[in-house]
ChimeraX commands (.cxc) that place a marker at each C-alpha (Angstrom):
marker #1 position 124.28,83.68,83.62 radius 0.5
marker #1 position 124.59,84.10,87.35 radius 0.5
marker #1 position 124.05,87.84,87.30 radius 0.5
marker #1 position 120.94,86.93,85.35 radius 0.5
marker #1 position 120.10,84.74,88.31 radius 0.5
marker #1 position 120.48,87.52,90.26 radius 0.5
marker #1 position 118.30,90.11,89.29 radius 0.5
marker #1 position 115.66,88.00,89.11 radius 0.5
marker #1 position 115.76,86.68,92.29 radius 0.5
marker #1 position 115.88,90.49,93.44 radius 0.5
marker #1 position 112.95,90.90,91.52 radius 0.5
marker #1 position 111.01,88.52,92.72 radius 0.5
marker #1 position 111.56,89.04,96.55 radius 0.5
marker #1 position 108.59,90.12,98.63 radius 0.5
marker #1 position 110.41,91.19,101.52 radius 0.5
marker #1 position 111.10,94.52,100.75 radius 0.5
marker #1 position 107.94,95.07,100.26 radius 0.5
marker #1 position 106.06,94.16,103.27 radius 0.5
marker #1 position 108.73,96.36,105.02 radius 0.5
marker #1 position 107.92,99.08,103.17 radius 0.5
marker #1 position 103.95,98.79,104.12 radius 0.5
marker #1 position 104.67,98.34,107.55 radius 0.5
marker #1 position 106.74,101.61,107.01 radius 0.5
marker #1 position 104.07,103.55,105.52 radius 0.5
marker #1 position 101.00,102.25,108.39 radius 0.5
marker #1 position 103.54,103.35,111.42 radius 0.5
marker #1 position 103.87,106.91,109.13 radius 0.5
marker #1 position 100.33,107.35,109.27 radius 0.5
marker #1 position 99.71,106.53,112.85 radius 0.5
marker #1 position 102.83,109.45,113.83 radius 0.5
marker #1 position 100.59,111.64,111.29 radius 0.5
marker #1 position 97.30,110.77,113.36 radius 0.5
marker #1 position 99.20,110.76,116.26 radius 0.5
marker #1 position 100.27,114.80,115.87 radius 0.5
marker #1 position 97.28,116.20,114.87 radius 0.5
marker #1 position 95.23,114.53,117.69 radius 0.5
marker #1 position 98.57,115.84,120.46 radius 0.5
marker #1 position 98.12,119.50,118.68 radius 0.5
marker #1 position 94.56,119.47,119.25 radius 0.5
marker #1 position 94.89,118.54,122.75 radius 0.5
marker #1 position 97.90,120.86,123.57 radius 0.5
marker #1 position 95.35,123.62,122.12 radius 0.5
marker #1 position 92.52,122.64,124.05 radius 0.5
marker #1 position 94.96,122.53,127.39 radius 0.5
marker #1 position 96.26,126.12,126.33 radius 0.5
marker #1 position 92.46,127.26,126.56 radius 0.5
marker #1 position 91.71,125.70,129.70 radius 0.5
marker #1 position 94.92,127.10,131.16 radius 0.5
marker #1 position 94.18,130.87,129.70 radius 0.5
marker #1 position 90.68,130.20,131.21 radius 0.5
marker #1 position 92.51,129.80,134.98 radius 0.5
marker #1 position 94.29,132.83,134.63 radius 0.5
marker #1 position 91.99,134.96,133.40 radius 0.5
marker #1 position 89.49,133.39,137.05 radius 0.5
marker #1 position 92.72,134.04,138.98 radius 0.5
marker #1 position 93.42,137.57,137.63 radius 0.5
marker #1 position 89.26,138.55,138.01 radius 0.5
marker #1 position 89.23,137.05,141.44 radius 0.5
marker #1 position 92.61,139.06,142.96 radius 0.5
marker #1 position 91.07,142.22,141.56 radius 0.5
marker link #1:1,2 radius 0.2
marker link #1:2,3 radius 0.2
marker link #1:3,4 radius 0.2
marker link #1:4,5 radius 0.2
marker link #1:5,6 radius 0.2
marker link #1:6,7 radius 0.2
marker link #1:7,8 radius 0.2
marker link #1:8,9 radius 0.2
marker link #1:9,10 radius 0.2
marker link #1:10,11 radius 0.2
marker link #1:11,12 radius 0.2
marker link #1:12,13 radius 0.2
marker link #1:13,14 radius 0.2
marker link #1:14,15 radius 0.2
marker link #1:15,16 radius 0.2
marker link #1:16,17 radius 0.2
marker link #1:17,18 radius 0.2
marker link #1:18,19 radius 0.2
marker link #1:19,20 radius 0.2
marker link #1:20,21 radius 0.2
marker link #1:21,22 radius 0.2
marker link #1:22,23 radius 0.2
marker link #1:23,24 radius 0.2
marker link #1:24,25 radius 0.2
marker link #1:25,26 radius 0.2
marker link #1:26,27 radius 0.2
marker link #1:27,28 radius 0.2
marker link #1:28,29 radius 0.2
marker link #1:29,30 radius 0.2
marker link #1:30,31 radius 0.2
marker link #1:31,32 radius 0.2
marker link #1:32,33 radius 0.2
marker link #1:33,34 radius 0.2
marker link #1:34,35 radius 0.2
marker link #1:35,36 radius 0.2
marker link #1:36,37 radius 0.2
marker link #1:37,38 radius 0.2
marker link #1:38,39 radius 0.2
marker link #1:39,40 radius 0.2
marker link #1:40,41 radius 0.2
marker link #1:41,42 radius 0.2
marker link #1:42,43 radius 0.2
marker link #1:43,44 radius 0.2
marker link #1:44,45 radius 0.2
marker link #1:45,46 radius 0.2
marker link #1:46,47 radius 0.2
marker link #1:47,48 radius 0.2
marker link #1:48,49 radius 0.2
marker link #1:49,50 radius 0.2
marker link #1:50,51 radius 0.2
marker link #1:51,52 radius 0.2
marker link #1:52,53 radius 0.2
marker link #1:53,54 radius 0.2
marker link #1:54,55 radius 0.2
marker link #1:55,56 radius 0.2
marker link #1:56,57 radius 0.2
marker link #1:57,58 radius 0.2
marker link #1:58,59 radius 0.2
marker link #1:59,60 radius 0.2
view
C-alpha cells in the first residue's frame, strides 16, 4: 500500500513542472539571444570591411 502512496504522490507533484517551464522560457531567451549576437557580429563584420576597404583607397 505504501508504494501505492507513492506513485501517487509523484504524480500529483507540481514541482517538476514549473521547473521544467522555467527551463524551456530561459531556452528561448539563449535562442533569441544568438540570433540577435549573430546579427550584430555580421553587421560589425560589415562596418569593419567598410574601414578597410577607406583605409586601403585612402593609402593608394
Amino acid at each position: 500500500m505504501k508504494l501505492a502512496t507513492f506513485f501517487k504522490s509523484i504524480g500529483a507533484d507540481q514541482s517538476g513542472a514549473t521547473a521544467v517551464e522555467y527551463g524551456l522560457i530561459v531556452s528561448l531567451i539563449v535562442i533569441a539571444m544568438v540570433g540577435a549576437l549573430q546579427g550584430v557580429a555580421e553587421e560589425n563584420q560589415r562596418v569593419w570591411s567598410d574601414v578597410k576597404t577607406a583605409q586601403e583607397e585612402a593609402s593608394r
